[in-house]
C-alpha positions in Angstrom: -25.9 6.1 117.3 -28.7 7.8 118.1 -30.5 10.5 115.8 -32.6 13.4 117.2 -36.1 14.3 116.6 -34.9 17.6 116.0 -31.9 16.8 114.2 -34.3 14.6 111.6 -36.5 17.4 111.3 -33.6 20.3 110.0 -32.6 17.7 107.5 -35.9 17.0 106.1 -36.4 20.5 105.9 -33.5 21.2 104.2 -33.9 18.2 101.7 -37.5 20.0 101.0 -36.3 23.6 100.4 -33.4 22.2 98.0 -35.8 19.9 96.0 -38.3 22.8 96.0 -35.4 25.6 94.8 -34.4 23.4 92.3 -37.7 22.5 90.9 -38.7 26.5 90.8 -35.2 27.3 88.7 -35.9 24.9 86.3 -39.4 26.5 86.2 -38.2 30.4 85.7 -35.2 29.5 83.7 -37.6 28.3 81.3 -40.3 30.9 79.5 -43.8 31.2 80.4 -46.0 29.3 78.2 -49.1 31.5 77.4 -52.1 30.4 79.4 -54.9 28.7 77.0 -56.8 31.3 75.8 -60.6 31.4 76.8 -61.6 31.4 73.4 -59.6 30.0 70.2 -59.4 32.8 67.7 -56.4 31.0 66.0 -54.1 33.6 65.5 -52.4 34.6 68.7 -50.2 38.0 67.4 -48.2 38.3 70.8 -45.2 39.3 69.2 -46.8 41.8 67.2 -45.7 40.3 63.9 -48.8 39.9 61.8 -50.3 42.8 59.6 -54.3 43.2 60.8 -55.6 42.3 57.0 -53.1 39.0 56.9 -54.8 38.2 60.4 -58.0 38.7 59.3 -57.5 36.0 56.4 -56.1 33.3 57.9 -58.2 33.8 61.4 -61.5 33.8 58.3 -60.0 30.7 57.2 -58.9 28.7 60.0 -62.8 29.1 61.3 -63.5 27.4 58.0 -61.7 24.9 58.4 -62.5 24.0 61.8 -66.7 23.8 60.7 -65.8 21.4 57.9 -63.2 19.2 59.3 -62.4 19.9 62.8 -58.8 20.4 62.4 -57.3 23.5 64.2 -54.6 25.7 62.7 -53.5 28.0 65.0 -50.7 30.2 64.8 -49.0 31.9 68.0 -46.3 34.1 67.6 -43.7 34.6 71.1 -41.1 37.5 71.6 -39.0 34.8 73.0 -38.7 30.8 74.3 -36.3 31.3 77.4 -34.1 28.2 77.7 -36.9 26.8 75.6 -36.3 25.1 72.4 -38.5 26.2 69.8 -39.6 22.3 69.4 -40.0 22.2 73.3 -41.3 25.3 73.5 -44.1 24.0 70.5 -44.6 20.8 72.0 -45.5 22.2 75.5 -47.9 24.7 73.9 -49.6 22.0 72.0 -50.2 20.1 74.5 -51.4 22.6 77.3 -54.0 24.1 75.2 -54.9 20.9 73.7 -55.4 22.1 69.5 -56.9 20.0 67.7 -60.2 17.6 68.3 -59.3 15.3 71.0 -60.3 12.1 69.1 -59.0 13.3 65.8 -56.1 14.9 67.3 -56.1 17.1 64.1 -54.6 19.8 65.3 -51.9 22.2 63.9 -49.6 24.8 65.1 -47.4 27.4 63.3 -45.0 28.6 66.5 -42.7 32.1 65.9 -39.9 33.0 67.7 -39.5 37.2 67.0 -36.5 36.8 68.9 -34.6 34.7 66.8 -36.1 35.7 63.9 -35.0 39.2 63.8 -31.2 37.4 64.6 -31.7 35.3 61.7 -30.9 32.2 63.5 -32.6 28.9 63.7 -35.5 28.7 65.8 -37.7 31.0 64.3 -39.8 29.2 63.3 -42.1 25.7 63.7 -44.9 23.6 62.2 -45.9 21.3 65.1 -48.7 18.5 63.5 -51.4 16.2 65.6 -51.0 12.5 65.5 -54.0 12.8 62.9 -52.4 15.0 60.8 -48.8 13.6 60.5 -50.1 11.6 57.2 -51.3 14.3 55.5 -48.2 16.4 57.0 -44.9 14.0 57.6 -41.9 16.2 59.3 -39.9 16.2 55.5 -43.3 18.1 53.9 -43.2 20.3 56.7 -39.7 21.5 56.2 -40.5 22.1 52.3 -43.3 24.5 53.4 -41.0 26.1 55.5 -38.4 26.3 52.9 -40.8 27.6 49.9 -42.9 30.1 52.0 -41.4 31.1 55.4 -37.5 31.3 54.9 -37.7 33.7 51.4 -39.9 35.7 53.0 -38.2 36.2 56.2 -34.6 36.7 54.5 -36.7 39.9 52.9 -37.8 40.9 56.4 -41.7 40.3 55.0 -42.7 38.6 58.5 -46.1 38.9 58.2 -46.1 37.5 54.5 -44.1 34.4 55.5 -46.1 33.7 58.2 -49.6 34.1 55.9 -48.0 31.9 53.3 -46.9 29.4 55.7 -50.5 29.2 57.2 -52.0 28.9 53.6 -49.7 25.9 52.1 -50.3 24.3 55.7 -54.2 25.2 54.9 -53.7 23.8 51.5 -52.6 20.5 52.4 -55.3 19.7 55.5 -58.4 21.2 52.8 -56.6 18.3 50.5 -56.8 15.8 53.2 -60.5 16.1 54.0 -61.3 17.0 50.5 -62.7 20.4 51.1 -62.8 22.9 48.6 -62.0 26.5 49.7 -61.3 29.7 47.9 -58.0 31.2 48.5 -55.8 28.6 48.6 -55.1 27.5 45.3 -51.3 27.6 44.7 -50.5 27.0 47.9 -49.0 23.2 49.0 -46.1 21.4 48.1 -45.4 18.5 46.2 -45.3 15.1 47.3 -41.4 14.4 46.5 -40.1 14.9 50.2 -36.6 12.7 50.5 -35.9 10.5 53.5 -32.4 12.7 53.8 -34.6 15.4 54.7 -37.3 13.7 57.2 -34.2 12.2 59.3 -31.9 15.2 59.0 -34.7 17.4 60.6 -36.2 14.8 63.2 -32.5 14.6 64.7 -32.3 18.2 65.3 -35.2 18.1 68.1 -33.2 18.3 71.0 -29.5 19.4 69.9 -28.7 23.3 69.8 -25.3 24.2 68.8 -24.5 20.6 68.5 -25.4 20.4 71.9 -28.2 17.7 73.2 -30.7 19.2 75.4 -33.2 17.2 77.8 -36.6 18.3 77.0 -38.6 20.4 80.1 -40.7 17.1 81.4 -37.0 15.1 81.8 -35.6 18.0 83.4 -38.6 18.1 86.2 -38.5 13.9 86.6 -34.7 13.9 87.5 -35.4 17.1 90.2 -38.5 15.1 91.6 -36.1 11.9 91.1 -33.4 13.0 93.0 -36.1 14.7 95.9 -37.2 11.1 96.5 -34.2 9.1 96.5 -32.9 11.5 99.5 -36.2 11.0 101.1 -35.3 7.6 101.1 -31.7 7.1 102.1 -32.8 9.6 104.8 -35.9 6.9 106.1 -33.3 4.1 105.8 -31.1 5.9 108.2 -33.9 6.8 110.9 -34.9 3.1 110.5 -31.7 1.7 111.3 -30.5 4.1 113.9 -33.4 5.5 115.6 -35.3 3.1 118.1 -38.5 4.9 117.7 -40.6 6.5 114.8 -42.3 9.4 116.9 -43.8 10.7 119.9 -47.0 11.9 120.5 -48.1 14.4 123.4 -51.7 14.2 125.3 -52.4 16.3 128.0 -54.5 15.4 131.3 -55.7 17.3 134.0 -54.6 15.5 137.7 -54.3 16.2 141.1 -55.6 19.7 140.2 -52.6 20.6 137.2 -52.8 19.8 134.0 -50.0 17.0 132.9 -48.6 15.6 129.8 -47.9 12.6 128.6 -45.6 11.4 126.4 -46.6 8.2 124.0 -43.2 7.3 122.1 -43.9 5.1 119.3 -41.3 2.2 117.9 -41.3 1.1 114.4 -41.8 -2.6 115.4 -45.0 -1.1 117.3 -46.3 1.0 114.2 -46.1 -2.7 112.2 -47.8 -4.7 114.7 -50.6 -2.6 115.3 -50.9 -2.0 112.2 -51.3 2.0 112.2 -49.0 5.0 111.8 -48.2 8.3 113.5 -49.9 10.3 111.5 -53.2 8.9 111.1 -54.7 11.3 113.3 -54.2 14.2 110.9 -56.8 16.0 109.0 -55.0 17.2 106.3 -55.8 16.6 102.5 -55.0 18.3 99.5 -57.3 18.0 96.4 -56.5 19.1 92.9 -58.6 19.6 89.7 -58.3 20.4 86.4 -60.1 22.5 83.8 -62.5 21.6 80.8 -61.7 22.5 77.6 -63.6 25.7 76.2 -63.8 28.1 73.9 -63.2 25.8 71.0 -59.8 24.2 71.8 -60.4 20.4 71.3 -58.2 19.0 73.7 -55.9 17.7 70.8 -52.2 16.3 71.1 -48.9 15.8 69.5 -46.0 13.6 69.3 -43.6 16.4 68.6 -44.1 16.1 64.7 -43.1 18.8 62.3 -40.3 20.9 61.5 -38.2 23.7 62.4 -36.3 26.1 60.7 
């Protein structure tokens, strides 16, 4: 059987459009992560959540923090997370704006979902820690902050205040881990007795919503890609083996007074005998880069430690 240029080229084509529509609903089902800011001011009010004097504070000490230790708390609160899971949606934040001192990775962030918080439902709220900082901050003290400061508050409808208090226990415990002293956060922290129950029963909950388990955004984008390149593939084995040639290529000469053209039709046994492809004559590159850090962002990371409530 033999297969048409043509024919090759709808079905590529379509293969391309598919992968690409797929890839680009994944992408809009999910919420727009804010762009890294140009400058780190900590507190990132999007939601409009935060009272100006309570912003003030914790902004004054996050900045304090930073010029002792290097660790970054910032908080960022979101009117929504999509399709998102607020551990997902934390994690991808994290990461893109890079919190934290890249070697230290000593970064902290305090994620609020307005959406679900004004339902009352789980999600509203996250303490996502740096590799550096999960000593100081394992997932099971996490959760105790969020229990003793964040939930009370909430259940009152005192947003602001549980978000303040939640920034000043976590402020409490990384001044304790670098031994700083700092006014204003005495009585904040918790205490050490964090049970194993609660570490485990909290770690599961990652990926499972409504006792559902949910693939995380980067698995989601591997299995479109995936499955883009395994039909690439099958579709090259079946040129291979059907079609006697790999391309044709067109030069035109002038003769006799006309111009004429030539057709050069290329086999696949040819292509590996001379060693050279089809398309080496094309000029075309692509060339990506990537941005710096800047304005104070570390380039930080995290393993998905923390808690959710």
């Amino acid at each position: 059987m033999k297969i048409k240029p043509g024919f090759i080229c709808r079905v590529l084509a379509a293969v391309f459009i598919i992968a690409v529509s797929s890839l680009l609903f994944v992408s809009f089902a999910k919420a727009q992560i804010p762009k890294k800011p140009v400058e780190n001011v900590y507190i990132f009010d999007y939601a409009n959540l935060i009272d100006s004097s309570d912003e003030e504070k914790m902004r004054a000490l996050a900045k304090e923090i930073e010029d002792k230790s290097k660790a970054e708390i910032v908080v960022v609160t979101v009117e929504s997370l999509g399709s998102y899971t607020i551990e997902e949606y934390a994690n991808e934040l994290f990461r893109s704006w890079g919190i934290g001192d890249k070697e230290l990775n000593n970064g902290i962030l305090i994620l609020v979902n307005k959406e679900n918080l004004l339902l009352g439902k789980r999600g509203r709220i996250r303490i996502e820690v740096g590799y550096g900082l999960e000593g100081a901050i394992p997932d099971g003290k996490a959760g105790r902050i969020l229990d003793e400061y964040a939930i009370p508050a909430f259940e009152r409808k005192e947003y602001s205040k549980g978000i303040k208090d939640t920034f000043l226990a976590v402020a409490s415990e990384v001044a304790n881990e670098y031994g700083l002293k700092i006014d204003g956060l005495s009585g904040y922290g918790v205490s050490e007795d964090v049970s194993e129950n609660e570490v485990t029963s909290d770690g599961n909950e990652e990926n499972v919503v409504d006792g559902t388990f949910r693939l995380g955004i980067g698995a989601e984008l591997i299995i479109v890609f995936g499955l883009f390149f395994l039909i690439i593939f099958l579709v090259t084995i079946v040129i291979l083996y059907n079609q006697p040639y790999a391309g044709k290529k067109y030069e035109w000469t002038w003769k006799n007074g006309k111009w004429e053209k030539k057709v050069y039709v290329y086999r696949y046994d040819d292509l590996l005998k001379n060693n050279r492809s089809f398309f080496d004559d094309s000029d075309d590159s692509d060339s990506f880069g990537g941005d710096g850090g800047f304005g104070g962002f570390g380039g930080g990371s995290s393993g998905g430690g923390g808690a959710s409530r």
